[in-house]
C-alpha beads as a LAMMPS data file, in Angstrom:
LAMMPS data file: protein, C-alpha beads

258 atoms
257 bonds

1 atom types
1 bond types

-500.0 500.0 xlo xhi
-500.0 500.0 ylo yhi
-500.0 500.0 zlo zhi

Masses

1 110.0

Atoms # bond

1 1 1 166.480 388.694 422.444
2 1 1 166.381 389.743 418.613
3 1 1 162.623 390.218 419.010
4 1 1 162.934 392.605 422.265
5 1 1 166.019 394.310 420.444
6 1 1 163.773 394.820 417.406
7 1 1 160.927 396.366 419.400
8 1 1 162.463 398.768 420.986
9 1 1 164.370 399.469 418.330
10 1 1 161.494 399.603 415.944
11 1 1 159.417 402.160 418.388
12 1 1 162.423 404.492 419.238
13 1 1 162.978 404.602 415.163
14 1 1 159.301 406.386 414.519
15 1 1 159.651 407.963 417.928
16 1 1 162.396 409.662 417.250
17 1 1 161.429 410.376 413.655
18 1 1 158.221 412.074 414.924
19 1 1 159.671 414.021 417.656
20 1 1 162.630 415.260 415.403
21 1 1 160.078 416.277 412.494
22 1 1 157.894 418.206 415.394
23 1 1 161.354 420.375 416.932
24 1 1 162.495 421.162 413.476
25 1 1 159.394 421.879 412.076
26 1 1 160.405 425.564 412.431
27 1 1 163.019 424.926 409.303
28 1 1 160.157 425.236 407.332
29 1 1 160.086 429.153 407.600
30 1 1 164.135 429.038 406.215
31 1 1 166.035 428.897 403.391
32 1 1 166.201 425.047 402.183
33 1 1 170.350 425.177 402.435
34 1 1 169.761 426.398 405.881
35 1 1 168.054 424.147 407.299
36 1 1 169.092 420.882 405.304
37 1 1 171.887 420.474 408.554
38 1 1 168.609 418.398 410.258
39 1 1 167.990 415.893 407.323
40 1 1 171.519 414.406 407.713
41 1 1 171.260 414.715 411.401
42 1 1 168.204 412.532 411.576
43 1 1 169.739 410.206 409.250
44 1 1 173.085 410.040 412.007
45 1 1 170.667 409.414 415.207
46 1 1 168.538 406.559 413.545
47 1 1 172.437 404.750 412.718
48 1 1 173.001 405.578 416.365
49 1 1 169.761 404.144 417.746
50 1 1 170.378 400.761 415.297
51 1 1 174.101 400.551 416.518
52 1 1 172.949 400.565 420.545
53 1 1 169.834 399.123 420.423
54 1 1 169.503 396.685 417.942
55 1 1 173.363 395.775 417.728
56 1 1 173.538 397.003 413.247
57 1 1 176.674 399.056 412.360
58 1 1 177.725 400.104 409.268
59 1 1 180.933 399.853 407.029
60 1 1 181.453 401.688 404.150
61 1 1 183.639 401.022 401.326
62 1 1 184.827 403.505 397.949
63 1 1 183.959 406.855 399.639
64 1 1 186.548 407.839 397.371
65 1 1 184.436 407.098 394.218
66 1 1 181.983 409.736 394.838
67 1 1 182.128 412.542 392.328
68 1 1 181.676 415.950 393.235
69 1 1 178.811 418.363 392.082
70 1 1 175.895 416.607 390.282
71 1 1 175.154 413.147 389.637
72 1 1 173.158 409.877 389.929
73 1 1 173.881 407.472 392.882
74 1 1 172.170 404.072 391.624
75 1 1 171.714 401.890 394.860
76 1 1 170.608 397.962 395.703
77 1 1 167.182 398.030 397.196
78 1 1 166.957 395.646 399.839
79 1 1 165.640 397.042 403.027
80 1 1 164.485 400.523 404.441
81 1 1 167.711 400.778 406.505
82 1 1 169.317 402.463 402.852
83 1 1 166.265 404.686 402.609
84 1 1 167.456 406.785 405.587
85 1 1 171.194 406.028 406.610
86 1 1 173.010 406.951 403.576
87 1 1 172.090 410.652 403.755
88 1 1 175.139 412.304 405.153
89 1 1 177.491 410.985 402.340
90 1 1 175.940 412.996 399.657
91 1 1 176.016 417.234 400.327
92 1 1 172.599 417.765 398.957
93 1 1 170.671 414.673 397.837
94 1 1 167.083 414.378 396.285
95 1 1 165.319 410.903 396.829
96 1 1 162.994 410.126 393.328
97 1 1 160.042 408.720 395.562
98 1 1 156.826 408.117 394.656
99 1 1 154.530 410.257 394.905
100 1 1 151.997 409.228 397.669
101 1 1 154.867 409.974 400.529
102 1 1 154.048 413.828 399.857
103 1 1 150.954 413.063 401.433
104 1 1 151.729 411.715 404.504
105 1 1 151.459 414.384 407.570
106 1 1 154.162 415.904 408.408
107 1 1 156.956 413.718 406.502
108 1 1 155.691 414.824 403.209
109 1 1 156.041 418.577 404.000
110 1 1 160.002 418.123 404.398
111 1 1 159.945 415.801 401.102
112 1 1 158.733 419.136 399.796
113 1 1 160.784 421.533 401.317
114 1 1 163.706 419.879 399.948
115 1 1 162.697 419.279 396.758
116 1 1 162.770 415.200 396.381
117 1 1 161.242 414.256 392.918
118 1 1 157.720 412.663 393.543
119 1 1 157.076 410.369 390.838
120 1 1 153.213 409.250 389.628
121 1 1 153.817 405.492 388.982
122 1 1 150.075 405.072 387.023
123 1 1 151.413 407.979 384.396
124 1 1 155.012 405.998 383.218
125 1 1 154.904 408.820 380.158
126 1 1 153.953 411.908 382.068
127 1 1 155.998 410.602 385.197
128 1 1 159.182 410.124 382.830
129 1 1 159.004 413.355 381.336
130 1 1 158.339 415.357 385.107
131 1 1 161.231 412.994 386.494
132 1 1 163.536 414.109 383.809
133 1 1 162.309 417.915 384.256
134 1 1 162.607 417.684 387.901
135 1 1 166.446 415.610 387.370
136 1 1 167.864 418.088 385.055
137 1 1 167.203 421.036 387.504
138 1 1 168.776 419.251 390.367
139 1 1 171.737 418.121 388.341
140 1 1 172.383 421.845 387.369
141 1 1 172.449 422.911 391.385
142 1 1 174.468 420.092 391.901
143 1 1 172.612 418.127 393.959
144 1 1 173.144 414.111 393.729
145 1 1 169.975 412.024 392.406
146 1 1 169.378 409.103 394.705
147 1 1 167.890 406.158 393.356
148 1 1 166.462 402.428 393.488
149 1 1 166.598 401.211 390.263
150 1 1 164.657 398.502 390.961
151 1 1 161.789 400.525 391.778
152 1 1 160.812 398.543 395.003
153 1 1 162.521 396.274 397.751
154 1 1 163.506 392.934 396.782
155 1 1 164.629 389.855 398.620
156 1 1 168.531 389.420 399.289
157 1 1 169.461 386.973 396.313
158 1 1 166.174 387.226 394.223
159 1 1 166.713 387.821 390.784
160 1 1 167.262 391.520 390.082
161 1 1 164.795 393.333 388.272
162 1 1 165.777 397.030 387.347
163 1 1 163.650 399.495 385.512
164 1 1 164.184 401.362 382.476
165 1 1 164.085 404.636 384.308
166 1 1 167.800 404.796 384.990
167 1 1 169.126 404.398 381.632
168 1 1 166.401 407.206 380.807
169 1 1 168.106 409.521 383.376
170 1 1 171.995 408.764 382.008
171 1 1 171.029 409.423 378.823
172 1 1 168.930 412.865 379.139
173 1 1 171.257 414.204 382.073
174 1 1 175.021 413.603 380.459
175 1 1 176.462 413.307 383.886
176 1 1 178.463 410.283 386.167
177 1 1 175.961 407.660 387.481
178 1 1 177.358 405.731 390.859
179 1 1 176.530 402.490 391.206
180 1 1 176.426 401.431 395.233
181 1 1 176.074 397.927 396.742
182 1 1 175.177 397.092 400.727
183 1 1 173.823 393.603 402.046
184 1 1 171.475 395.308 404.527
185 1 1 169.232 392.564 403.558
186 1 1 170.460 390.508 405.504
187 1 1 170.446 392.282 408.841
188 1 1 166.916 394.578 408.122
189 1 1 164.859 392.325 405.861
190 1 1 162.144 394.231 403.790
191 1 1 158.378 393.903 405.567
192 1 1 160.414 392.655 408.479
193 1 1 160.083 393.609 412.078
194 1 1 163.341 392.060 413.255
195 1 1 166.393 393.757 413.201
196 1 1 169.357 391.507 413.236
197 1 1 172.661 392.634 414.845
198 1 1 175.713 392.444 412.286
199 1 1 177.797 394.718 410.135
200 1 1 176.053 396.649 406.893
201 1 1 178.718 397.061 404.438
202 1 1 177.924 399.051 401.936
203 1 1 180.464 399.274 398.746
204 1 1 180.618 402.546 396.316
205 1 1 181.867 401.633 393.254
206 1 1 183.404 403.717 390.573
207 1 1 180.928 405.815 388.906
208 1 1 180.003 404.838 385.404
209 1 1 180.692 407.996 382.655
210 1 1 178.225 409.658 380.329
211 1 1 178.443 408.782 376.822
212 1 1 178.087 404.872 376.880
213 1 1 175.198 403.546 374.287
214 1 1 171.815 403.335 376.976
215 1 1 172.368 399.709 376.416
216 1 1 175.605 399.184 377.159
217 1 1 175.161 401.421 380.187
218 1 1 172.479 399.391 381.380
219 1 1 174.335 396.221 381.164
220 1 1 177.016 397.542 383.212
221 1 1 174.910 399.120 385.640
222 1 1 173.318 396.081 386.833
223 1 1 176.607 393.581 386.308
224 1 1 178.062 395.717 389.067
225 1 1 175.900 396.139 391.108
226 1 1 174.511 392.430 391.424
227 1 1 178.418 391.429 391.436
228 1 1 179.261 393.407 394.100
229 1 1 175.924 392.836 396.316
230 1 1 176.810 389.123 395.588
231 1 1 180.432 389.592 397.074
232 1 1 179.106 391.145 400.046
233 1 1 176.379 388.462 400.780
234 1 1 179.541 385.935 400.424
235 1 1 181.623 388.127 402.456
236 1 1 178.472 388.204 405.551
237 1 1 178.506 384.385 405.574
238 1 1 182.280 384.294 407.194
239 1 1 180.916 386.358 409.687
240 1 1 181.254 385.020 413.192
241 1 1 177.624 385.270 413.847
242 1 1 176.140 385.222 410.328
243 1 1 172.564 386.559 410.061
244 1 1 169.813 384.134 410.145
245 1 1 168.476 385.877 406.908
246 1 1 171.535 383.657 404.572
247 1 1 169.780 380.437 405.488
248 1 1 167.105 381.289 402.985
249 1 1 169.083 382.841 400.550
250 1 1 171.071 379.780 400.003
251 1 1 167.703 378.189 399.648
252 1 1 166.460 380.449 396.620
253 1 1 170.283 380.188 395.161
254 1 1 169.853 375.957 395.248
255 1 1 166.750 376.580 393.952
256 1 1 167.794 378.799 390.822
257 1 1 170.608 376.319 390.010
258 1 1 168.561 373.010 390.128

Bonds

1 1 1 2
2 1 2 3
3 1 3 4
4 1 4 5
5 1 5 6
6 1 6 7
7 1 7 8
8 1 8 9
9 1 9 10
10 1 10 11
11 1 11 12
12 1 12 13
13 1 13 14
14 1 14 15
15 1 15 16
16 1 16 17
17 1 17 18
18 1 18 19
19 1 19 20
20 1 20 21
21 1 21 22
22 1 22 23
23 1 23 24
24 1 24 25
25 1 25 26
26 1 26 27
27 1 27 28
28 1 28 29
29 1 29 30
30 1 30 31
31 1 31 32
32 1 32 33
33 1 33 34
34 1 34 35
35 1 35 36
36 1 36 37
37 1 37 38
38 1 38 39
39 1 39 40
40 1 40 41
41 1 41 42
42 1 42 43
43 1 43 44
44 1 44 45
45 1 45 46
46 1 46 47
47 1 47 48
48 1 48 49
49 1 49 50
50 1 50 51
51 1 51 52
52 1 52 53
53 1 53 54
54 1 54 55
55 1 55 56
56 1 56 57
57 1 57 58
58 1 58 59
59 1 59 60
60 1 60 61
61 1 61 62
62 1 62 63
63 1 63 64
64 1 64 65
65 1 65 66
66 1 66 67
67 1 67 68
68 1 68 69
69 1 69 70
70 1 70 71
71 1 71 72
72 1 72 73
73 1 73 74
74 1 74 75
75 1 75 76
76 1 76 77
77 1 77 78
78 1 78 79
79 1 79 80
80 1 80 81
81 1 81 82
82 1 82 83
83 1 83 84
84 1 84 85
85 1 85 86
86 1 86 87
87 1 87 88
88 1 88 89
89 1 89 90
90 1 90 91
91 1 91 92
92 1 92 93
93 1 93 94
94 1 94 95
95 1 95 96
96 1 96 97
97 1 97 98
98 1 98 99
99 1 99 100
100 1 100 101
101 1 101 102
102 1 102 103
103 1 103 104
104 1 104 105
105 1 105 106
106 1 106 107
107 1 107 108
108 1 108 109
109 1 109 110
110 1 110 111
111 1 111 112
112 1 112 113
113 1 113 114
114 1 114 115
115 1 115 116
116 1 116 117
117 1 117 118
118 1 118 119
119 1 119 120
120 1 120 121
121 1 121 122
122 1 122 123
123 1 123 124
124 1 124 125
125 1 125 126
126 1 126 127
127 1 127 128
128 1 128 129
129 1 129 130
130 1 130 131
131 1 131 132
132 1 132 133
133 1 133 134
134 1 134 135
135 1 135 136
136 1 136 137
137 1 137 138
138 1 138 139
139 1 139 140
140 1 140 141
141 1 141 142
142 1 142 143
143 1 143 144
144 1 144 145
145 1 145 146
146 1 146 147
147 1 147 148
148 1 148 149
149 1 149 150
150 1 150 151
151 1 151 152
152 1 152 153
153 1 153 154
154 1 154 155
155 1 155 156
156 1 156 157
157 1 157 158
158 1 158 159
159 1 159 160
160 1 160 161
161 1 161 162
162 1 162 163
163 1 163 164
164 1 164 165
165 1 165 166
166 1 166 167
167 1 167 168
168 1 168 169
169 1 169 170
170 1 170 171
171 1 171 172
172 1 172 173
173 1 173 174
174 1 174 175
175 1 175 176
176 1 176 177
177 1 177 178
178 1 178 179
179 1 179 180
180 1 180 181
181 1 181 182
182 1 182 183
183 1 183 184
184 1 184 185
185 1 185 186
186 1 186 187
187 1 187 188
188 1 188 189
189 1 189 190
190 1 190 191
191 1 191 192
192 1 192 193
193 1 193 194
194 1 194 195
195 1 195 196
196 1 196 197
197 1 197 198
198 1 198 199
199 1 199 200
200 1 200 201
201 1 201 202
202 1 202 203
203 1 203 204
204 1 204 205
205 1 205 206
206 1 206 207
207 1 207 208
208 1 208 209
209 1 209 210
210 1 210 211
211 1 211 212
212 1 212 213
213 1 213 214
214 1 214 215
215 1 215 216
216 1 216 217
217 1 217 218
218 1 218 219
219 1 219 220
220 1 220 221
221 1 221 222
222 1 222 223
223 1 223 224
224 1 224 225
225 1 225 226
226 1 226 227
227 1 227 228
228 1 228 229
229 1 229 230
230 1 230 231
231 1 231 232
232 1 232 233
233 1 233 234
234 1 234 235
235 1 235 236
236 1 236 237
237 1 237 238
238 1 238 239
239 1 239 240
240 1 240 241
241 1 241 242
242 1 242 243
243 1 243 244
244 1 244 245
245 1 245 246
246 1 246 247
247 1 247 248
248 1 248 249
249 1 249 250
250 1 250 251
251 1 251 252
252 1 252 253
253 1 253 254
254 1 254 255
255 1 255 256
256 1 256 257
257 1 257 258
């Protein structure tokens, strides 16, 4: 059943994408404000589609913490699911992506109509230095900086492994960096076809300040982050139908502490 569910789920998700990116393609011609309404609408119909069809809803937790204006939202990178359901909670977001997504058909002309910050992962100098360029403007419109410090997807419970890049971005930009925590892990594994039904929780915690020491900043970042994501994968095992996902997680954890 969690195989059919995950199908159709999984074809009605780049259906959907495809067929929105075609009808809106007109937004091109406009103003970005103006037609940013369709990202976050997108975002809303793919947590519709993975709420009826593949049985995933969402919970979210510190909505409260969110600054207004400009800042950095830090998130756990786990699965795609956070890549395009967390839109609507920021009121103008820019993804730092890597680069080669501009050149996908299509998809990459919207990443450049609204200004996401393509990064060149073989350049770290020059890529720092356009990421910072490309950071500071954003913070000074006010827009929120999403992004993975980890750099790429990694497995629920695998030992975290953030870059540098954030601390890089507190320091230069002098502005609030919020750390967020989910467990969609657990329900949308990375380089997984299955969706497993269940609840996402995702947890916003209170934003870090400017003017810690890069170091010290760093620490914290990650302590809360992992702490929280830790609490949550806790919190999904006294779930009534836990996901099949925590059976291997408790495998790696074993592991770790033998």
């Amino acid at each position: 059943m969690v195989l059919l569910r995950s199908t159709l789920f999984q074809v009605l998700f780049y259906s959907v994408t495809f067929i929105e990116m075609i009808l809106f393609s007109p937004v091109m011609l406009l103003p970005r404000k103006w037609g940013w309404p369709i990202v976050p609408f997108w975002s809303r119909s793919l947590l519709w589609l993975m709420r009826v069809v593949a049985g995933l809803k969402v919970e979210i937790r510190g909505r409260e913490n969110l600054p207004s204006g400009g800042y950095i939202a830090a998130m756990k990178h786990q699965s795609a699911w956070e890549t395009v359901t967390l839109i609507p909670l920021f009121s103008s977001p820019t993804f730092i992506l890597k680069r080669e997504l501009r050149w996908i058909p299509i998809f990459g002309w919207y990443t450049a109509k609204y200004r996401q910050i393509p990064i060149n992962r073989g350049k770290r100098s020059e890529a720092l230095a356009a990421m910072m360029e490309a950071a500071k403007e954003a913070i000074e419109e006010e827009r929120q900086i999403m992004i993975f410090p980890e750099g790429t997807r990694r497995p629920v419970g695998a030992e975290p492994k953030y870059k540098y890049g954030i601390t890089h971005l507190y320091k230069g930009l002098n502005c609030p960096v919020v750390p967020i925590a989910h467990n969609a892990g657990l329900y949308w594994p990375r380089s997984s076809w299955k969706v497993y039904p269940g609840t996402v929780i995702v947890d916003i915690l209170p934003p870090i300040e400017p003017g810690l020491a890069p170091e010290v900043f760093y620490e914290q970042l990650v302590d809360q982050i992992e702490a929280a994501s830790d609490r949550l994968i806790e919190e999904a095992r006294q779930a009534p139908d836990p996901s099949p996902v925590l059976q291997s997680v408790e495998v790696r954890n074993k592991a770790s502490q033998a």
